[in-house]
N, C-alpha and C positions, 0 to 999 in steps of 0.2 A: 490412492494418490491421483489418479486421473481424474475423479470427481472432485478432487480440491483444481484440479488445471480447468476445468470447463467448469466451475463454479465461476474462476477469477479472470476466464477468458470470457464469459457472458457480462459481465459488468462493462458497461460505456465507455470511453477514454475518456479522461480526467481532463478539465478546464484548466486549461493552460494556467491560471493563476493557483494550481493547487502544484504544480511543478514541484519549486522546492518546498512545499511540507511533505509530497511523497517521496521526496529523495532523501529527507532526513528520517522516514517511515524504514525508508531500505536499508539505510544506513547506519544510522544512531537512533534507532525509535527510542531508549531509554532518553533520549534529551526532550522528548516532546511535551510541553504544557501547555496549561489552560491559554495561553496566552498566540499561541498557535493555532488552536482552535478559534477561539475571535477574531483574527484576524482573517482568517478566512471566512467567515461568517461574515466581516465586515466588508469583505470581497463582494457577497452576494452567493456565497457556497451554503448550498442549506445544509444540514445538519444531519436528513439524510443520506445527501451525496457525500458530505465527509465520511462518515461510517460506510458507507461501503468503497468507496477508495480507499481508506484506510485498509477496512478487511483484507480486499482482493488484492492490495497490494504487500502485505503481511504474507499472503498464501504464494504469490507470486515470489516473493522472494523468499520464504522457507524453502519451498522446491524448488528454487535453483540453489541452494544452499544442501537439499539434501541429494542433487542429482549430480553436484558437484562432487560432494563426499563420495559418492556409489561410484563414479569415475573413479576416484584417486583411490580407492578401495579396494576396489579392481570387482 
């Protein structure tokens, strides 16, 4: 678990204009389409940088999701 936390804390901070496609990543990623994608792209967000914002922010919110659980868990 720690190597997924410093995998997704080594990644850059996200260009302001990728805000809400990574808040719908945390939140409702099942809503995300192709059309998502271009537009961010049309932003000027390369392709790379969406893929790994996407990732790290995928692993970042799994882990608070699983460290939530292990709380409530006990």
């Amino acid at each position: 678990m720690e190597d997924l936390r410093e995998i997704a804390a080594s990644v850059e901070p996200a260009p302001a204009a990728m805000e809400p496609y990574l808040t719908k990543v945390r939140t409702r990623a099942y809503t995300v389409v192709d059309a998502d994608i271009e537009q961010l792209k049309a932003a000027g967000v390369s392709e790379d940088e969406i893929f790994e914002q996407t990732v790290a922010t995928a692993i970042r919110e799994g882990v608070r999701r699983y460290d939530a659980a292990m709380v409530a868990i006990g």
